[in-house]
C-alpha positions in Angstrom: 51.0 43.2 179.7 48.1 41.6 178.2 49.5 38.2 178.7 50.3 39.1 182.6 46.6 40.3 183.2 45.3 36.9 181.4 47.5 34.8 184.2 46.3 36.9 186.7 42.7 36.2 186.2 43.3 32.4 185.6 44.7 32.6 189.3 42.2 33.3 190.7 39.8 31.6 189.2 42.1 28.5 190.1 42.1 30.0 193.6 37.9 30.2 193.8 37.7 26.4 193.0 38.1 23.3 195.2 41.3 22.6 197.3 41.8 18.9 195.8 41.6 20.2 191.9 43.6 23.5 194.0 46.9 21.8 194.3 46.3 20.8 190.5 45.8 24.0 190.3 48.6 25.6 192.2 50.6 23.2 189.7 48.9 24.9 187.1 49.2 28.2 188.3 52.8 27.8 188.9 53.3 26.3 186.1 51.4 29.1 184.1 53.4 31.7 186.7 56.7 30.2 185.4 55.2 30.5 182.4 53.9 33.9 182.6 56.8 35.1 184.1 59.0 33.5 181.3 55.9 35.1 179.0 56.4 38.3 181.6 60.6 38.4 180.8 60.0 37.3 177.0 57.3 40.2 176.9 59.6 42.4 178.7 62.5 41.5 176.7 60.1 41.7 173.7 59.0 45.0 175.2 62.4 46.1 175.7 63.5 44.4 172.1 60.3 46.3 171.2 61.4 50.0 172.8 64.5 49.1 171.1 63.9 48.3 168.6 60.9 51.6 168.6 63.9 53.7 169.6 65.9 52.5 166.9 62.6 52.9 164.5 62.4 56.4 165.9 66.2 57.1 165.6 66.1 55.3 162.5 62.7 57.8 161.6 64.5 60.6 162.9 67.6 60.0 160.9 65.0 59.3 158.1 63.4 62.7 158.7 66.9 64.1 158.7 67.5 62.2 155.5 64.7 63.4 154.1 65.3 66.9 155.2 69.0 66.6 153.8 67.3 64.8 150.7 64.6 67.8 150.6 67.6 70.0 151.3 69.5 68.5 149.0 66.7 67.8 146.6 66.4 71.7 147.1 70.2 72.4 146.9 69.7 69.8 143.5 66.4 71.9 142.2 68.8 75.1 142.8 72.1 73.9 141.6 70.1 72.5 138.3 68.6 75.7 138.0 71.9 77.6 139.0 73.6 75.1 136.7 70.7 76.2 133.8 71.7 79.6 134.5 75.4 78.8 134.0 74.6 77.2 131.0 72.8 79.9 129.4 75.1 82.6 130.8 78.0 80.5 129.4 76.1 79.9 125.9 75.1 83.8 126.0 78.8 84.4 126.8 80.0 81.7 124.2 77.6 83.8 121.6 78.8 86.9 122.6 82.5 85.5 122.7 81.6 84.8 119.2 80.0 87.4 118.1 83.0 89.6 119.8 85.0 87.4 117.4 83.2 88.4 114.9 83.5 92.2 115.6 87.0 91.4 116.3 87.9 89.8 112.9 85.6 92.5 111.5 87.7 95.4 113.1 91.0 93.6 112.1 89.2 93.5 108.7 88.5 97.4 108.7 91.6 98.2 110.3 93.6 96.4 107.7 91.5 98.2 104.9 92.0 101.0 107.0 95.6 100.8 106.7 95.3 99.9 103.0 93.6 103.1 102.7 95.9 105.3 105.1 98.9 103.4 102.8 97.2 104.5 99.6 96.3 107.7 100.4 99.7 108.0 101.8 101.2 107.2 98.6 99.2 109.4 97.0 100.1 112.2 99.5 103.8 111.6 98.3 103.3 111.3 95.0 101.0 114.6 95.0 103.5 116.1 97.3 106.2 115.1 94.4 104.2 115.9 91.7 103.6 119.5 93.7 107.6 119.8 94.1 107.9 119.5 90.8 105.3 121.3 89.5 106.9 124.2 91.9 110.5 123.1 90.3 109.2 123.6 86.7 106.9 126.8 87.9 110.1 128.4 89.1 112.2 127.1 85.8 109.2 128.7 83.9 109.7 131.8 86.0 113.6 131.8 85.4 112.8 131.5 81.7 110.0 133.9 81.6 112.7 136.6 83.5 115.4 135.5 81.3 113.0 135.9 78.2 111.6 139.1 79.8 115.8 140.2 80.0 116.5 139.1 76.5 113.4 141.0 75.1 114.5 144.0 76.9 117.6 143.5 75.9 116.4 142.7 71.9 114.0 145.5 72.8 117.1 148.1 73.4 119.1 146.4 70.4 116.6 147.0 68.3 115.6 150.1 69.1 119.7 150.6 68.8 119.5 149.0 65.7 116.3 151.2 64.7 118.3 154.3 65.7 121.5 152.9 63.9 119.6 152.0 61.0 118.3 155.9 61.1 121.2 157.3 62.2 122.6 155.1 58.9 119.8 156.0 56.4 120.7 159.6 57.3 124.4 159.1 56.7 123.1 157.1 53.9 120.8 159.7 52.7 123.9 162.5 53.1 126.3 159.8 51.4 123.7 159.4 49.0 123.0 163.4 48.6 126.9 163.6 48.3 127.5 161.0 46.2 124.8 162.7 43.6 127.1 166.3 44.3 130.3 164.4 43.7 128.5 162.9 40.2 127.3 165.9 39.5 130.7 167.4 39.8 132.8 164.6 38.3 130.5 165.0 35.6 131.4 168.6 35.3 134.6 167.8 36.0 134.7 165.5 33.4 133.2 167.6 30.9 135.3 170.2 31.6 138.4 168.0 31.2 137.0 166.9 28.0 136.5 170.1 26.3 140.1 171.0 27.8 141.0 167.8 25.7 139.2 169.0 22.9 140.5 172.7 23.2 144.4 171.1 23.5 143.8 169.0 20.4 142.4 171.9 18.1 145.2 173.8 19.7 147.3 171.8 18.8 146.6 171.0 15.7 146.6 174.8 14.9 149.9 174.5 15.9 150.8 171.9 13.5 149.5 173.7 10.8 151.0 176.9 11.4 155.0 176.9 10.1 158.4 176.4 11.9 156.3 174.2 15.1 159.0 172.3 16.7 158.6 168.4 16.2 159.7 167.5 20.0 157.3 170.0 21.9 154.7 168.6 19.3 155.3 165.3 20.2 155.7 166.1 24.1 152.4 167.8 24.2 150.8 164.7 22.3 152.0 162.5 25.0 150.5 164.5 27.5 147.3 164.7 25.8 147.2 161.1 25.2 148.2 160.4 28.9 145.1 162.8 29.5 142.6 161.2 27.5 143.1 158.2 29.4 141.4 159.3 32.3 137.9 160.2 30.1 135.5 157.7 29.7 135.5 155.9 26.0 132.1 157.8 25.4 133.3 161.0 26.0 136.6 160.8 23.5 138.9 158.9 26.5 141.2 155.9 25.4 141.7 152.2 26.8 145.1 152.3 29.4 
């Protein structure tokens, strides 16, 4: 445009001046036309190079914008994600340490649980062998009983034998006592007896020796009535005039 406008005014200056320099003029001028017109279609070409290339720049801006937009966005989207991604990371490490420490609580647990079932096993043993030990406390509790009955039984029953016994043993020191009483009677009276039959033995003898001496005695009666006597004395005691059998 500039260039145009500069043609323009050289025109008519060429124009203003005299006809003979004119022509040299008009050469000029149509020289300069063709060359303002090629200066007019490389300008407009240039102009329309130029709007391209202005439309490009402004597509090219406008796609810059829009890149920077998306790379704000994105930058954004980036700033968030990084952030999102921070979060993620300390939500996965405060998951990864409670994960762990859940592992720990878990291996703890198993841990207690196991002791637990130590404990539950022990004292379940225990149980049983309490529960035995109980049993057979019970089983020697009830032998006990058994024996204290049967020994209750036998003392009643060494209880009534001896108090059988006891009134045996009186009803025996009374028929010992009578035994004894008339034992001491039937002394008394074989003693009698016995001195009875020995003065009878002593009466016979002087009796018969009174015989003896009186005259015509008979020898066999004599001797007979010896005999008997002698048979007699057998039955005394030594001490009181008896003979040996």
């Amino acid at each position: 445009v500039v260039s145009q406008g500069r043609a323009k005014n050289e025109l008519a200056q060429h124009l203003g001046e005299d006809p003979l320099p004119l022509r040299r003029a008009k050469i000029n001028q149509e020289a300069a036309v063709r060359k303002a017109d090629k200066a007019t279609a490389a300008a407009a070409a240039a102009r329309e190079a130029a709007d391209a290339d202005a439309e490009k720049a402004g597509k090219a801006r406008a796609a810059a914008d829009a890149d920077a937009a998306e790379a704000t966005q994105a930058r954004a989207a980036a700033v968030s994600a990084r952030e999102a991604a921070d979060e993620a990371a300390r939500q996965a490490s405060a998951a990864r340490e409670a994960a762990e420490e859940a592992a720990r609580q878990a291996v703890a647990a198993r841990e207690a649980a196991q002791e637990a079932r130590r404990q539950a096993e022990d004292a379940r043993a225990k149980a049983v062998a309490a529960r035995e030990e109980a049993e057979e406390d019970a089983r020697q509790a009830v032998a006990a009983r058994e024996a204290a009955q049967e020994a209750r039984r036998q003392a009643v029953a060494a209880r009534e034998e001896a108090v059988a016994a006891r009134e045996a043993a009186d009803a025996a020191a009374r028929q010992a006592e009578a035994a004894r009483a008339a034992a001491e009677e039937a002394k008394a009276a074989a003693e009698a007896a016995l001195e009875d039959a020995r003065a009878k033995v002593a009466d016979a003898e002087a009796y018969m020796e009174e015989v003896k001496n009186m005259p015509g005695s008979a020898d066999g009666a004599m001797w007979w009535m010896e005999r008997e006597l002698h048979e007699q004395k057998k039955f005394l005691p030594e001490a009181k005039g008896g003979i040996r059998r």
